[in-house]
Each structure stands twice: as structure tokens, then as C-alpha cells.
KEKOL-945712 format. One record per residue (C-alpha): residue in three letters; x, y, z. Coordinates in steps of 0.02 Angstrom, whole numbers, plus 32768, in hexadecimal, padded with zeros to 4 digits. Layout:
N
ALAXYZ;...
END
This chain:
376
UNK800080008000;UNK802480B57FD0;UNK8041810E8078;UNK803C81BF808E;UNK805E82038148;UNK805782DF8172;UNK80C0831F81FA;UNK804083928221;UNK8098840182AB;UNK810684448217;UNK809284E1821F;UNK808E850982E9;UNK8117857482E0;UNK815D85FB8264;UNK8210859A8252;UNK81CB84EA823D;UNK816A855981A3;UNK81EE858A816A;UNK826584F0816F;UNK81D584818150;UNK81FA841681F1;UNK81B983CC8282;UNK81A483DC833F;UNK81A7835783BE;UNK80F082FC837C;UNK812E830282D0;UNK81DD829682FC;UNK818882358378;UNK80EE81FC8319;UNK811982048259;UNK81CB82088242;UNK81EC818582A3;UNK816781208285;UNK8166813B81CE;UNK821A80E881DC;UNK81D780518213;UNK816B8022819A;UNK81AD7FAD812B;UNK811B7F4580C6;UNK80D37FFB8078;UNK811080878008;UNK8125810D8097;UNK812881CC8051;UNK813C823C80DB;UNK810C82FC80C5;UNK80EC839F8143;UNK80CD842C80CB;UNK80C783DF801B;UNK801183B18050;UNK7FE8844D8001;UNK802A84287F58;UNK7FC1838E7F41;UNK7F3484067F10;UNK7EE684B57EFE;UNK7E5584A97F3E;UNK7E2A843D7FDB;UNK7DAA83BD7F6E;UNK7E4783AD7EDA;UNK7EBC83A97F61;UNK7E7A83077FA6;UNK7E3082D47F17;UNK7EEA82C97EED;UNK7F2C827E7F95;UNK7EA881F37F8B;UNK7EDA81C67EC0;UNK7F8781AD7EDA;UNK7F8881697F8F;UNK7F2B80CD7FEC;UNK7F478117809D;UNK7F3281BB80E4;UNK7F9381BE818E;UNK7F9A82768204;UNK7F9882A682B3;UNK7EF382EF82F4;UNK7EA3839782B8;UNK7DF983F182CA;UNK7DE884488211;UNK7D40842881D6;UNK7D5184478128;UNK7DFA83DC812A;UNK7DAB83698187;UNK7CF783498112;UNK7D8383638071;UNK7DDE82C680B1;UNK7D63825380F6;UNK7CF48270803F;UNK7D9682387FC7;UNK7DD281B48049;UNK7D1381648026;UNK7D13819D7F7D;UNK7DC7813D7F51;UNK7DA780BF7FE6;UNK7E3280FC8028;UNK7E6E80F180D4;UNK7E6B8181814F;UNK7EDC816581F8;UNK7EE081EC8282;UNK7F6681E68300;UNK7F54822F83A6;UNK7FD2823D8433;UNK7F6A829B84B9;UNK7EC98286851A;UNK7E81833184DB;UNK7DC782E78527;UNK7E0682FC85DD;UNK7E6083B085C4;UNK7E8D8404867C;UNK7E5984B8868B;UNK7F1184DB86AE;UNK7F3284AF85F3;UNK7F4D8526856B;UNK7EC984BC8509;UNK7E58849A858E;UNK7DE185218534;UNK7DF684D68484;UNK7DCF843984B8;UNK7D4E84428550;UNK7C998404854D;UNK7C27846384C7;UNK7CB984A0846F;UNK7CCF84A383A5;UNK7D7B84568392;UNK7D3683B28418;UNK7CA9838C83A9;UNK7D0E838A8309;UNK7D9F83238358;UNK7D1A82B88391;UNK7CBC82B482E6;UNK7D7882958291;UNK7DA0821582F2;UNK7D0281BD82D9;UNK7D1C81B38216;UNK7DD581718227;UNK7DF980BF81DB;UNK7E6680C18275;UNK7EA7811282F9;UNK7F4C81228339;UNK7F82814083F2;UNK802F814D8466;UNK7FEF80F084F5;UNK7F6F805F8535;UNK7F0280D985AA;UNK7EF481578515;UNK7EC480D9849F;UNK7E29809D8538;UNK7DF681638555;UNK7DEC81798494;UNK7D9180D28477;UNK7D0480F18504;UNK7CEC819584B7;UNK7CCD8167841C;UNK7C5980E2845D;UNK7BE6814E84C9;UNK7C0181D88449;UNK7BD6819283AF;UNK7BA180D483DF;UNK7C2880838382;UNK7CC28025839E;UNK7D5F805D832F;UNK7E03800F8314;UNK7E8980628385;UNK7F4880308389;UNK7FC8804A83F6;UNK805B808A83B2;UNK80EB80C5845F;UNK814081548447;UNK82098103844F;UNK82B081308422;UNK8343814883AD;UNK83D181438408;UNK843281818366;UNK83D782318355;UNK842182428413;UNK84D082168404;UNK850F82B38439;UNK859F82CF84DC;UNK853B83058568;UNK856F83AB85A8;UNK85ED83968653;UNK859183D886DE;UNK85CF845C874A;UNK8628841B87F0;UNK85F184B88843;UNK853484A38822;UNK84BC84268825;UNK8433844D879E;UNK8383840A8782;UNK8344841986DC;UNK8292840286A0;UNK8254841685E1;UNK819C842085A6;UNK81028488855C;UNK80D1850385C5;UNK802F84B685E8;UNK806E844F867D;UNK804A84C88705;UNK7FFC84548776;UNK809B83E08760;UNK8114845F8782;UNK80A58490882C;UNK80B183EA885C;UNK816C83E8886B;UNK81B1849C8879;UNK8174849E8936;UNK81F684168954;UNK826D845D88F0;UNK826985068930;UNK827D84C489E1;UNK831F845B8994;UNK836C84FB8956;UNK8366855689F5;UNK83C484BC8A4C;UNK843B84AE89AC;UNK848C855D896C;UNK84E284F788FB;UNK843284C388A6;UNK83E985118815;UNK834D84F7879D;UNK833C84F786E8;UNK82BF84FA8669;UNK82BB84F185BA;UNK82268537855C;UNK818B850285FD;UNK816C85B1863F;UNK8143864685DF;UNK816F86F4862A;UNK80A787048658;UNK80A8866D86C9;UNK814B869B8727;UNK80F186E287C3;UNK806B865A87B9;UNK80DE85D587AA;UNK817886078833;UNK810D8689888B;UNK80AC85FC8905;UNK812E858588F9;UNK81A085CC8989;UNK823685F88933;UNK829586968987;UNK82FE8704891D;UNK839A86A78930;UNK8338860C88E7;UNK82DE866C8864;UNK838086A28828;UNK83C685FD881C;UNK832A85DD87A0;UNK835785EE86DE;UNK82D985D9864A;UNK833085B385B0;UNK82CD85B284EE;UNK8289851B84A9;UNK82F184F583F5;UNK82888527835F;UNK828184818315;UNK828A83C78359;UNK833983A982F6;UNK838A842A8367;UNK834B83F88404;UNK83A983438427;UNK8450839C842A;UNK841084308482;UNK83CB83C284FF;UNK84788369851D;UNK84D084098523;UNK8488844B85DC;UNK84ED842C8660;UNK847183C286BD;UNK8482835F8757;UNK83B5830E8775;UNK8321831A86F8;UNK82718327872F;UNK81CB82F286F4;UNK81388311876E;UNK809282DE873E;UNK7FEF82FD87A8;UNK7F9E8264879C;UNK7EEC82808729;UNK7E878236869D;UNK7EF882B0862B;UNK7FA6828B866E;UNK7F8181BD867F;UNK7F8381C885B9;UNK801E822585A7;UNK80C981B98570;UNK817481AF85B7;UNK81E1822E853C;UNK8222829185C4;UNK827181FC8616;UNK82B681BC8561;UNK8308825D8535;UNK8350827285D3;UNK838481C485D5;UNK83C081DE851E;UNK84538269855A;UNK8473820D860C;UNK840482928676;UNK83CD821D8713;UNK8313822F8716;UNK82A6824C87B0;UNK81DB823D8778;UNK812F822087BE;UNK80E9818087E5;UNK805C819E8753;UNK803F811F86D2;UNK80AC814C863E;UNK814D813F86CA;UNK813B80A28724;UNK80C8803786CC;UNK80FB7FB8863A;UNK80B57FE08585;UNK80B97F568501;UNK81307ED98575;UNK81B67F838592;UNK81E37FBD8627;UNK81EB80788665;UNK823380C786EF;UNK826F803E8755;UNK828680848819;UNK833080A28855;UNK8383805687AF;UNK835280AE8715;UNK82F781448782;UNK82BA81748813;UNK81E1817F882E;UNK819C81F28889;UNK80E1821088D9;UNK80AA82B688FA;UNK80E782C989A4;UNK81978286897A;UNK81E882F68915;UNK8253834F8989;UNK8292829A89CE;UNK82BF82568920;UNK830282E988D5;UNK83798309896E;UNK83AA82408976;UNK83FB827C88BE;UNK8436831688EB;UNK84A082C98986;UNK84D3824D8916;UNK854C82508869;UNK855F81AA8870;UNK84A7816A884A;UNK8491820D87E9;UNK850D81C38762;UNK84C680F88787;UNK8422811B8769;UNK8447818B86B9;UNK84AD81078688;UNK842D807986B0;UNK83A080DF865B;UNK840780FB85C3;UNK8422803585B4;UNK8382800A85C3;UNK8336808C8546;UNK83C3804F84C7;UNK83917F9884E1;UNK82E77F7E84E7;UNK828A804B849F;UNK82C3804D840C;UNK825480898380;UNK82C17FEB8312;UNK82A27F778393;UNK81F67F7F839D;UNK81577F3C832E;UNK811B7FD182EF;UNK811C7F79822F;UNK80C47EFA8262;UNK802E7F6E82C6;UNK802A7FCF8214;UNK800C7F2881B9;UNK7F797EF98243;UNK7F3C7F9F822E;UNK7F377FAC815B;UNK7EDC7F068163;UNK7E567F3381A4;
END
């Protein structure tokens, strides 16, 4: 079969426009997937969509002549959305939606919580797009049960839904990780700045850590935007010795940038809280795998995508490829690392083994879910 698979995140940003490129859901759930694939013609495009057409009924009239399978990540464009699902029918074609987060069970803390709340345009038509897929796609087991009861009370009907984990490639990662500095002790976090109620979970500990350690410092790449600085230190409890110990550094314009950015700061512990919700449960593990990918020793919460096994693979595995953490023991994990170098540099070093051996992206049977999936 003729696949073709969009990178649809080439557009979010006015760099990825212009370099025609992709963020972290375009690498993670084309590229490489799309490199998987080896029983199907796989085309891969971000942009060139476009060119397939100039209008939206030749454009997919197009799409659906020259190609059996139609495969993007989610969207809510009506128009695109009726264009597509009336040439997939009218070719019977195949039409497969991806989707790597639970956008039904949106916090109010989240930047999309308004997008995607109850009575809300873009939920219908995500719900209505999903419901005319051949097949869906999803990053995680409790994603894939959220999206399938939804679709059942929603629409009465069951629809074929995949698992597909987000994994590794240890060779887009092999860059020398930055020496840290024997003077400081730094933890690092990266992320969207719509995890405010993650950060609040954790920056009381760490706040408290920083007035016992002068030597400790917190940094963040791209998570807080210069509105949410008072809302996200301000009731924390940092003092003005800790606050100035806090640096928030850009997020790289592109995915391609961002491995060897990542491996370049001078980081001693990683962190990735999750509050545990309907919405977080169907999140995946990247944080731990890229810190894991540049030897960052990773300290997470004990939330489904960090301790629990997905497709026979483990995650975080306590005390040797991490360290888990409930709410109230932050502080206590986070200082057992900071008192110790030691298991700082055992458990990065376990963590990077075990991503290399068993979550890789080759090592896993993505092909053969693609070949289950076009035989439908």
C-alpha cells in the first residue's frame, strides 16, 4: 500500500514554516514511525500537503488518487476534515488519525483547556474526526481506553484503536553530555508551559531544598512564560536568594536542534512531576527517555506513563534506572540525589542502558501494528 503520513506541527511555529520541519509530535509520531514501516510505500510530507491541490476538494481528490492511506495527527478543521473523509470514501481510501494526548479530560490549568472543554467547537469536531477514522492511533494503553469509551457513549460505535509507544533513537542523541559544574548542583526541567499544576507540585520541595543547599540551582527550558513567573515561583516559597538561583532558558525552534541542546546543559537531576488525573494517566514517558538519552538521572512521579510497563517494557524502575516519587516525597528523593554523586551518575547510566536495549523505535513492532492496522 501507498502510504502517505503529514507531520502536521510543521505549521505551529513561524521557523518550522519556514524550514518546513517538525516539533516534538512530528519526530515522535511520524518520523519515526514512518521509519518503521517496511511492507508499504511510506511518503512522508509537512508542508507539501499544500501542493497536492488548489482547492481543498482537488487537493484531496488528488491525495486519495495517488495514495491508499491517509495517515495525520489530530486536527479540528471542518472543511479539511468533510474534504478528507468524502475522497477517502470516494477512493475507498483509508483515513488514520493519530493522537498522542487525552484532549477529552483537559485541566483548567491547560492552555487548551478552553479549546477543548465541554460544548466547545474544536471537541465536537475532534470527536466527529475521530469517529470517521479507519483507525486510530494512540501513545499509550489508557489513552487508547479514554478515546475508545468516548467514542462509544459518543457516537455508539466501537473503532479500531492501536497502540503505537512513543520510544527512542539512541542515534539522534549521541551527543557528549555537557560536564556539570563542581560548584553547583542544577535541576533541570523541560516542557510546554501548560504544566502548571506539575511544576506546583514539586517547586514547594524544591524551594525548601535551595534554601538548605546554596549550591542548588533550577533550570528550565522553554515551561514558563514571563506571564506565569509570579504565579508559578510566587506561592512556591522561594526567597530571593532561591529565585535567583532560578534560570529559564528558550525552547530550540525546531526538534532537530533540541537533542544536542538538551545534552549541552550542565545538569546534575532531571525532573518530571505529574499530578496524577484522567489527563496526565495518558501521557508517555519522553521526559524520562531524553533525559535518559544524554545521561541526566531522572527523578519522576509515580503516575502511569513512569512506573507502569507498556507493551512488555519497562519504565522507570525505582532506585535503578530512576527514582519515583509521590506527591509528598519530592523533597526526600530529590535531596537523596543531591547528597549523593554517586547514584546521581548509577542511575543515568542504568537508565541510559535500558532505553538503548529494550526502547528503541528499531526494536520494537511498530511494522507489524501498521500491517494489523491496513488489514482491516
Amino acid at each position: 500500500m501507498k502510504i502517505l503520513m503529514n507531520f502536521s506541527d510543521w505549521c505551529f511555529t513561524p521557523e518550522r514554516k519556514k524550514q518546513n520541519t517538525y516539533g516534538g509530535i512530528g519526530y515522535y509520531r511520524t518520523i519515526k514511525v514512518s521509519e518503521q514501516i517496511k511492507n508499504h510505500e511510506v511518503k512522508v510530507v509537512g508542508k507539501e500537503i499544500i501542493n497536492y491541490g488548489d482547492t481543498l476538494e482537488s487537493q484531496w481528490d488528488t491525495v486519495f488518487k495517488e495514495h491508499d492511506v491517509f495517515w495525520t495527527s489530530y486536527f479540528c478543521d471542518d472543511k479539511v476534515g468533510a474534504a478528507i473523509i468524502y475522497h477517502a470514501k470516494k477512493h475507498g481510501k483509508k483515513f488514520i488519525v493519530d493522537i498522542d494526548d487525552n484532549y477529552l479530560d483537559v485541566p483548567e490549568s491547560n492552555l487548551l483547556y478552553d479549546r477543548f472543554k465541554k460544548t466547545k467547537r474544536d471537541r465536537a469536531m475532534l470527536s466527529t474526526i475521530l469517529s470517521f477514522a479507519d483507525a486510530i492511533t494512540v501513545s499509550t494503553e489508557p489513552l487508547k481506553e479514554r478515546i475508545a469509551a468516548h467514542i462509544k457513549s459518543v457516537h455508539g460505535m466501537t473503532k479500531p484503536i492501536y497502540v503505537i509507544p512513543n520510544m527512542n533513537d539512541i542515534k539522534d542523541w549521541e551527543f557528549t553530555k555537557a560536564e556539570t559544574d563542581p560548584d553547583k548542583i542544577v535541576i533541570g526541567y523541560t516542557g510546554s508551559n501548560s504544566h502548571q499544576d506539575d511544576l506546583q507540585m514539586c517547586l514547594p520541595a524544591i524551594a525548601r531544598l535551595m534554601k538548605k543547599y546554596p549550591q542548588l540551582y533550577l533550570e528550565m527550558i522553554g515551561s514558563v512564560g514571563k506571564d506565569k513567573i509570579k504565579e508559578t515561583f510566587g506561592y512556591a516559597g522561594f526567597d530571593n536568594s532561591g529565585l535567583e538561583r532560578i534560570k529559564l532558558l528558550p525552547a530550540t525552534p525546531t526538534f532537530k536542534e533540541y537533542p544536542q541542546y538538551l545534552a549541552e546543559q550542565k545538569w546534575d537531576i532531571g525532573i518530571c512531576p505529574l499530578v496524577d488525573t484522567a489527563f496526565t494517566r495518558s501521557k508517555s514517558h519522553i521526559k524520562w527517555l531524553e533525559y535518559s538519552a544524554v545521561k541526566i538521572p531522572t527523578v519522576a512521579s509515580r503516575v502511569y506513563p513512569y512506573f507502569m510497563q507498556l507493551k512488555g517494557r519497562k519504565t522507570i524502575i525505582d532506585g535503578k534506572t530512576g527514582l519515583l516519587a509521590r506527591n509528598n516525597e519530592w523533597e526526600a528523593k530529590l535531596e537523596k540525589l543531591i547528597l549523593d554523586k554517586e547514584l546521581r551518575k548509577t542511575l543515568a547510566d542504568n537508565a541510559y542502558n535500558q532505553i538503548k536495549d529494550t526502547w528503541q523505535y528499531s526494536s520494537g513492532d511498530i511494522s507489524e501494528t501498521v500491517d494489523k492496522m491496513l488489514d482491516l
